[in-house]
Rosetta silent file (secondary structure, phi, psi, omega in degrees, C-alpha in Angstrom):
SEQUENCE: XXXXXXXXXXXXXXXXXXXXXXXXXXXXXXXXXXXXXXXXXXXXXXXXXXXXXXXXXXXXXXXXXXXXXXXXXXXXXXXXXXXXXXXXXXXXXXXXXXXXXXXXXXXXXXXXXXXXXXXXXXXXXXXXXXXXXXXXXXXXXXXXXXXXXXXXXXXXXXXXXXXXXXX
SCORE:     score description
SCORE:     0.000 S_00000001
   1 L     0.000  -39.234 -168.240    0.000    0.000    0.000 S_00000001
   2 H   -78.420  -39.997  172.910    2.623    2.529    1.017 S_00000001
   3 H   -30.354  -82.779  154.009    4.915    1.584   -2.265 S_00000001
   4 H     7.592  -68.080 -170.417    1.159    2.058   -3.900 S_00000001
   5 H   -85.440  -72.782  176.847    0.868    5.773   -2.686 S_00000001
   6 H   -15.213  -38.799 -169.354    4.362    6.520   -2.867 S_00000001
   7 H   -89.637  -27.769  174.762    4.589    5.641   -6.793 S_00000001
   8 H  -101.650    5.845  164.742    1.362    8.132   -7.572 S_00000001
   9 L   -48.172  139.611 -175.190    2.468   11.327   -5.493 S_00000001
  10 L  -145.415    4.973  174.063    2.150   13.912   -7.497 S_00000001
  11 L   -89.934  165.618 -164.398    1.734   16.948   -4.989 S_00000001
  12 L  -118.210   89.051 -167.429    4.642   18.886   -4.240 S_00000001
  13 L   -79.536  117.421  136.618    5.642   19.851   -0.555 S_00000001
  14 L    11.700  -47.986 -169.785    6.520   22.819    0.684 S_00000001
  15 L   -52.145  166.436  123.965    8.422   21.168    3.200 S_00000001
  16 L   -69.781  119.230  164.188   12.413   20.416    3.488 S_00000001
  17 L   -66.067  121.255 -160.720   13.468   17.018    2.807 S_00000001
  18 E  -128.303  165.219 -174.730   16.421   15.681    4.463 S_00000001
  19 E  -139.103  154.053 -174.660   17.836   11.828    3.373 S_00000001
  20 E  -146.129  129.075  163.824   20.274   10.460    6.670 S_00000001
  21 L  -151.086  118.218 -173.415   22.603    7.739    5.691 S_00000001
  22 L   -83.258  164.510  158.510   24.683    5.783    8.259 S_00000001
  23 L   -50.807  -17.643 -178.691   27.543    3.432    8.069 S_00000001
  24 L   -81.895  -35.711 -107.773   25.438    0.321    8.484 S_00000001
  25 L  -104.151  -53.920  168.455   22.851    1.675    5.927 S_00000001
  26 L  -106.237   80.239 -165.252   25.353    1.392    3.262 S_00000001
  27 L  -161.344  -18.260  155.034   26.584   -2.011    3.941 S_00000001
  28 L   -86.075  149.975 -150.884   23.477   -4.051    4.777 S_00000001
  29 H   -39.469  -50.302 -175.283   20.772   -6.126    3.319 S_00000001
  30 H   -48.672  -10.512  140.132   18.228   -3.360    3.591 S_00000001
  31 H   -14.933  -82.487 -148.283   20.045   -1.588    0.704 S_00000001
  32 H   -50.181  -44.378 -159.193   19.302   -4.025   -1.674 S_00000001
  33 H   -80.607    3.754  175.105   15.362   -4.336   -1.030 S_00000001
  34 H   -88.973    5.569 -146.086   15.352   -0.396   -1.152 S_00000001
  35 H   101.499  -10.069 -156.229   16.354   -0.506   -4.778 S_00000001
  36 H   -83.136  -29.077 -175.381   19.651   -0.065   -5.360 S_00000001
  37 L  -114.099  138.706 -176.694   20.825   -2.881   -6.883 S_00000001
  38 L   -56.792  168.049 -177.415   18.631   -4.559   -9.695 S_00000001
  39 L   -70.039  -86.770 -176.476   17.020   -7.840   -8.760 S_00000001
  40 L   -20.765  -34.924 -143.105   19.455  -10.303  -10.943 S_00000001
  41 L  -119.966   77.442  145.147   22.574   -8.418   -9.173 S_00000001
  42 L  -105.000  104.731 -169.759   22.317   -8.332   -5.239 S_00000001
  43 L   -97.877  161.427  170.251   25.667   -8.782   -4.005 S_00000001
  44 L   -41.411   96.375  138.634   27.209   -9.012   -0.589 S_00000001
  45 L    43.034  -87.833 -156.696   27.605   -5.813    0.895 S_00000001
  46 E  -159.264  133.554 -171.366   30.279   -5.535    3.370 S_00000001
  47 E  -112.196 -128.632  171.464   33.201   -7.500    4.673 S_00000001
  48 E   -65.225  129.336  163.612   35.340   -5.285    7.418 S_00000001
  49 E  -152.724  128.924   81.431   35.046   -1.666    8.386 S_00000001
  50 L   129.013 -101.154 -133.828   37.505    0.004   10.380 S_00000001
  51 L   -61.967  155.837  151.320   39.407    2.397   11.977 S_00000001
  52 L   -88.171  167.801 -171.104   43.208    3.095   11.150 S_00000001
  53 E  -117.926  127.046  161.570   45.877    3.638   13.313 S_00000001
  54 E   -62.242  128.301  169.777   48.494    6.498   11.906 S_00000001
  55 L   -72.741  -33.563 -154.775   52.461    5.049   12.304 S_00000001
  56 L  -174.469 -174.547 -159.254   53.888    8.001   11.351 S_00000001
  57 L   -97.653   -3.884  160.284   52.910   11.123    9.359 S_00000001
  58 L  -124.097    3.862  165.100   52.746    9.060    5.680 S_00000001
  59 E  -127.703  124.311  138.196   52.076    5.406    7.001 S_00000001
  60 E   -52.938  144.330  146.865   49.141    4.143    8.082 S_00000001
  61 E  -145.126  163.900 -168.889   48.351    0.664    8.997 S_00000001
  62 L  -139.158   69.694  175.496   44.715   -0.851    8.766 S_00000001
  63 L   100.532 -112.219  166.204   44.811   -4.052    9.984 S_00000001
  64 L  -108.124   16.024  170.253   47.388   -6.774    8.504 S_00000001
  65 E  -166.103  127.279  173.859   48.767   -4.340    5.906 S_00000001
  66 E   -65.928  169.551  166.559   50.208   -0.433    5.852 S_00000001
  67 E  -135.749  104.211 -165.210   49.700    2.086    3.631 S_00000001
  68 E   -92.513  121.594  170.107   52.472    4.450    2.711 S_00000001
  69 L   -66.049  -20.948 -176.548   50.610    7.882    1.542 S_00000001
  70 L   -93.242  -51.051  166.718   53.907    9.271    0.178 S_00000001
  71 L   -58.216  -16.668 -161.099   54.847    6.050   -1.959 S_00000001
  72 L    30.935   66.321  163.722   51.217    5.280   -2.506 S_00000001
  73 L  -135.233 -151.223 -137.193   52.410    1.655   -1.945 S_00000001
  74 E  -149.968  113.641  164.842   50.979   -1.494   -0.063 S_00000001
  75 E  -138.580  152.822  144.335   53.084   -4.003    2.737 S_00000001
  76 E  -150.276 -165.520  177.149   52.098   -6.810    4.555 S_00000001
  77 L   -78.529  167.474  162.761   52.825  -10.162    4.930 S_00000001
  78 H   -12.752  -90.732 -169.225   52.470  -12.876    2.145 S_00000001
  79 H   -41.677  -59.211 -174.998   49.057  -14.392    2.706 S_00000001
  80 H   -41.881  -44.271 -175.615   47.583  -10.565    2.972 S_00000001
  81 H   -69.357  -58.913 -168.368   49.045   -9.251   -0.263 S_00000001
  82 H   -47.917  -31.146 -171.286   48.000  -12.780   -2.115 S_00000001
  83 H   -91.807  -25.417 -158.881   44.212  -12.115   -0.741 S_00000001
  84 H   -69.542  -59.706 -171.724   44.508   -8.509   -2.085 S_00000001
  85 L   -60.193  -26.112 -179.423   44.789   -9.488   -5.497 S_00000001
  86 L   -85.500   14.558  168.583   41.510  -11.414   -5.733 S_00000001
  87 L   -70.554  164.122  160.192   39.798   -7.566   -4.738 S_00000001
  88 L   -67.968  -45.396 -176.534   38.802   -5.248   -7.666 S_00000001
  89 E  -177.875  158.621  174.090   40.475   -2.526   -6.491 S_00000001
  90 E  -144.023  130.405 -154.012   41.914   -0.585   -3.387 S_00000001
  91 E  -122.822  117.746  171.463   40.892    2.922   -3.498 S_00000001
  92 E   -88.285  120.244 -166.872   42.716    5.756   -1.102 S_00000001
  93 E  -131.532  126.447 -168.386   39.666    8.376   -0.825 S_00000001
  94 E  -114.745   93.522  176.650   40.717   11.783    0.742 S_00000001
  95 L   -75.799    7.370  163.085   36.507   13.614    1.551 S_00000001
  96 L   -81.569  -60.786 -178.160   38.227   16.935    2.324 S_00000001
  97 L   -90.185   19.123 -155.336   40.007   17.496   -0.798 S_00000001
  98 L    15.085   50.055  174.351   38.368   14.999   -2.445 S_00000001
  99 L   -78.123  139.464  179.042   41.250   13.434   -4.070 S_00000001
 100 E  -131.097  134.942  167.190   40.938    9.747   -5.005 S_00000001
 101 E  -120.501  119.353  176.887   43.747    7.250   -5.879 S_00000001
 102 E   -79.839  107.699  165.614   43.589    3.814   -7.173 S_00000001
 103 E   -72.515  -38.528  147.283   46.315    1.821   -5.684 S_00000001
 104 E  -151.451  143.253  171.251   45.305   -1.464   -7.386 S_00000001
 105 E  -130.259  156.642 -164.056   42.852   -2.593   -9.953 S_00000001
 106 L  -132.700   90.474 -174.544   41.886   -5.914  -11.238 S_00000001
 107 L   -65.213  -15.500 -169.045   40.222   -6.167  -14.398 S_00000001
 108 L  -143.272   89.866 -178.950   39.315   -9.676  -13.906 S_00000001
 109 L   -78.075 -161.549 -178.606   38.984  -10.296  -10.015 S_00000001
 110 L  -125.435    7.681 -163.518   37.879  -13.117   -8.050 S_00000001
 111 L  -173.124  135.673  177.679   35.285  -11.000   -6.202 S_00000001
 112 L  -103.567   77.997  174.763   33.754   -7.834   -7.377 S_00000001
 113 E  -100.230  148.958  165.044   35.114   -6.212   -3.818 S_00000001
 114 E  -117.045  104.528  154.902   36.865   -2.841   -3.263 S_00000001
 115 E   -76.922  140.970 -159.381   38.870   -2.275   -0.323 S_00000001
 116 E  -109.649  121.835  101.411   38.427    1.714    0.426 S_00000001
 117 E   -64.855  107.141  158.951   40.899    3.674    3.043 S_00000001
 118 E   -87.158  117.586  157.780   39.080    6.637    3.698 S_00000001
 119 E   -87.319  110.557 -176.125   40.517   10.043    5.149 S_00000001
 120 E  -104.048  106.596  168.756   38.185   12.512    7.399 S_00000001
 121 L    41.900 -109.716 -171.297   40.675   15.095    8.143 S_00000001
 122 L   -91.776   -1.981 -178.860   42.965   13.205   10.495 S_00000001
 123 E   -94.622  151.785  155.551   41.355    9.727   10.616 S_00000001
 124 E  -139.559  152.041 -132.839   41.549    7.020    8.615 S_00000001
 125 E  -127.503  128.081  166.630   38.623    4.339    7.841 S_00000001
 126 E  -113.541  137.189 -171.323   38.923    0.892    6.201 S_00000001
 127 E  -143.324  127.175  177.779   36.304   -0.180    4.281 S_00000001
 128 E  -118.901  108.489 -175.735   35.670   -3.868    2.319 S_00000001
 129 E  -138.068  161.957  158.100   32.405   -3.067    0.218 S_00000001
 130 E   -50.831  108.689  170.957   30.976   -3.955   -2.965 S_00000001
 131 H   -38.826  -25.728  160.257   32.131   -2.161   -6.043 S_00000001
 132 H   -80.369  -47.001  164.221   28.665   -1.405   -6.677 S_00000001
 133 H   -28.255  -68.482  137.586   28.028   -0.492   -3.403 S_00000001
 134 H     7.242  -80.232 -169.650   30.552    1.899   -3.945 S_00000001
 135 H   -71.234  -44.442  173.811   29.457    3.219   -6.940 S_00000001
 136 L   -40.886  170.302  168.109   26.045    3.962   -5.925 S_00000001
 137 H   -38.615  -67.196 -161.206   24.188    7.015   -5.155 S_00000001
 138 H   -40.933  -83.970  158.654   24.472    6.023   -1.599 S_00000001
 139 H   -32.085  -50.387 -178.178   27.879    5.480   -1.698 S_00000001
 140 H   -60.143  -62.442 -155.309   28.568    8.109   -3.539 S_00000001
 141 H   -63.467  -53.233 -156.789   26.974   10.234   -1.000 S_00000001
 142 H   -94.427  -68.118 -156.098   28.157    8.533    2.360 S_00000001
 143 H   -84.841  -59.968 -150.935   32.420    7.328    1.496 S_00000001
 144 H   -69.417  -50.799 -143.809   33.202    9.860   -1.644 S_00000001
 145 L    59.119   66.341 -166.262   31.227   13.131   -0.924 S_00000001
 146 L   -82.972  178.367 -170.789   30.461   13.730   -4.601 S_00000001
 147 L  -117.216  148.093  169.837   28.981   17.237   -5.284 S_00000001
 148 L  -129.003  146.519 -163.410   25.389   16.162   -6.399 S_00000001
 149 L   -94.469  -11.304  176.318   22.803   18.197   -8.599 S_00000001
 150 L  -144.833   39.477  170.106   19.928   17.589   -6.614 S_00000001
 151 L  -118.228  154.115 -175.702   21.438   16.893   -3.245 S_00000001
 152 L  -144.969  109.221  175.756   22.874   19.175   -0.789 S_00000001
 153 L   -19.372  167.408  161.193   25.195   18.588    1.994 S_00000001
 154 L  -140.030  -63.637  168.685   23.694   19.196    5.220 S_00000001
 155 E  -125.077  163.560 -173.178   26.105   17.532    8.528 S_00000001
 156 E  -133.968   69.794 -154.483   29.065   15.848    7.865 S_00000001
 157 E  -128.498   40.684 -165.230   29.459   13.336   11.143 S_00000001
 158 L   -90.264  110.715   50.890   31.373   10.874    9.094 S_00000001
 159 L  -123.806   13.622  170.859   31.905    7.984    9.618 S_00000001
 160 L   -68.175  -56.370  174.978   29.207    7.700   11.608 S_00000001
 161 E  -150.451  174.232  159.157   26.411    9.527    9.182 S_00000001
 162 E  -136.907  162.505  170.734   25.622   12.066    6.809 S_00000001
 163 E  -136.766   97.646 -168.359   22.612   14.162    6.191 S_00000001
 164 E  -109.437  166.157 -160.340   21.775   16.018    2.915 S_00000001
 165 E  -129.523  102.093 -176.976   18.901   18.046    2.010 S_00000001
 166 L   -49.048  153.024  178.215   17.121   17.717   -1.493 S_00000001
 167 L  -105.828    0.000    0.000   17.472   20.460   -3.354 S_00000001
C-alpha cells in the first residue's frame, strides 16, 4: 500500500526534505530491497570496516597491511598481499580534498570487492564493500562526498552519518 501511494504522489511539498545515511545503511541487506541494486545483481555488501591507526605522518596501517601515503604503496605479509589481489580494487579516498587514488585494480577479479581507506581530516577508515556499493548514489553520498545536482550537503558526522537536504 505505502509503495502504492508513494509511486502516484504527485503533490509537491513545501516542506524540506532531508535523506540520513549511516555506516550500516550502506553495507546491509536493507540496501538491496530499497532498490539499489537490480534484482538479478544483489551482491554481498560488506566485509570489514575500520578504523586506522596512523604510524607516522605518511604510514598508516589498517589491519594486517600499511599504507604508505607518500609512496602510494601497499606491505604486509604474504598471505595478505595474495588475498589482495583477488579484490577489484583498493581505493585511497581523501573527503576533504576529495582526491581519489587507485592503488590497485583488477580487471578480472575473483570478487567484485573494493577495499576503500578513507581520510576525514585526520582519521583514517577501512572499508571492504561492494564495487557497486561503492558506486552507488548512496555510496557516492556517504564514502566519496560527490557534489550532487539535486542533493545538498547538510552535517558531515562521518563515519558515523551524513545528512543532505534535497534540493
Amino acid at each position: 500500500e505505502l509503495e502504492k501511494r508513494a509511486s502516484n504522489y504527485s503533490n509537491l511539498t513545501n516542506r524540506n526534505i532531508y535523506i540520513l545515511i549511516t555506516s550500516d545503511m550502506t553495507r546491509m541487506e536493507p540496501i538491496i530491497e530499497m532498490g539499489v541494486f537490480p534484482d538479478h545483481h544483489k551482491p554481498y555488501l560488506a566485509g570489514t570496516a575500520f578504523k586506522c591507526k596512523s604510524l607516522k605522518k605518511e604510514l598508516i596501517t589498517c589491519g594486517l597491511f600499511d599504507l604508505n601515503l607518500n609512496k602510494w604503496t601497499i606491505r604486509g605479509d604474504e598471505q595478505i598481499i595474495k588475498n589482495i589481489h583477488s579484490y577489484k580494487a583498493i581505493i585511497f579516498i581523501n573527503r576533504r580534498s576529495g582526491k581519489r587514488k587507485v592503488l590497485y585494480y583488477n580487471s578480472n577479479p575473483k570478487k567484485e570487492r573494493v577495499i576503500i581507506v578513507v581520510q576525514n581530516d585526520s582519521q583514517f577508515f577501512l572499508y571492504d564493500i561492494s564495487w557497486l556499493a561503492l558506486n552507488s548514489v548512496m555510496g557516492r553520498m556517504f564514502y566519496l562526498k560527490d557534489d550532487f545536482k539535486y542533493f545538498e550537503p547538510v552535517v558531515d558526522k562521518f563515519p558515523n552519518f551524513v545528512i543532505y537536504k534535497l534540493k
